[in-house]
C-alpha positions, 0 to 999 in steps of 0.5 A: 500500500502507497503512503497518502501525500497531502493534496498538492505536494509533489516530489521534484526529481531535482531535491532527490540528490541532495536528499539522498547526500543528507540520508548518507552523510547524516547532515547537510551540506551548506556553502562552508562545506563547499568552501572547506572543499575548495580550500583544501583542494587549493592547499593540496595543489599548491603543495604539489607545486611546491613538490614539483619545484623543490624535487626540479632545483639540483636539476636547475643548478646543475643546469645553469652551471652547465655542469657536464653531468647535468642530466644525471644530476636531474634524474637523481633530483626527481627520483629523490622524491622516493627517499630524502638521501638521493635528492640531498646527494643531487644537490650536492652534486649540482654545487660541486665545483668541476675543476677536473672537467672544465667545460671551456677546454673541453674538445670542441666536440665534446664541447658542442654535445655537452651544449646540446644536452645541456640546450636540450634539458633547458628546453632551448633550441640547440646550438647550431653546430660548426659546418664541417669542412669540405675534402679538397677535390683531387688535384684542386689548389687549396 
């Protein structure tokens, strides 16, 4: 047997959701609600950010220093996200001074693959490279 409804009242389908999430949560969601949501999801974005930003630095350094091992310093910077001791040895080795190999008397092929790797990580368009020189034909003065 159906319950009796007064005379007039209807059920709108648009009330069914918000009365279905008030039977399940016990309560009802009002505008501060809302807002608690919003601002815990800006909270946990801008977190993610600075995640992102703080595991990229060795990476940066290393390229701005134009360290010859830059890629790898970069690696290790993001896969420090797992355990704090790679991202710390990342950053140490972004600093360490490379007097051993220093990048301006390097051989000039050398020089320009180590440009282009490190033009390649900082998203420029890498340097054109110095034409070859033409074989002298056979027979041709220089």
């Amino acid at each position: 047997m159906r319950p009796f409804r007064a005379a007039g009242r209807r059920r709108h389908p648009q009330n069914l959701p918000r009365r279905t999430v008030e039977a399940l949560l016990g309560f009802q969601v009002d505008f501060w609600d809302y807002a608690t949501f919003g601002a815990i999801a800006v909270i946990v974005m801008a977190c993610l950010a600075l995640a992102v930003f703080i595991l990229g630095v060795p990476g940066r350094i290393a390229i701005a220093r134009k360290h010859p091992e830059a890629d790898a310093i970069y690696l290790m910077g993001w896969v420090g996200f797992l355990a704090v001791v790679p991202w710390i040895h990342a950053l140490i080795w972004a600093f360490k001074p490379t007097d051993v190999i220093d990048i301006r008397h390097l051989p000039k092929e050398t020089q320009r693959e180590t440009e282009a790797m490190i033009a390649r990580l900082s998203g420029q368009a890498p340097p054109d490279a110095a034409p070859a020189r033409e074989p002298a034909a056979n027979g041709a003065a220089p």
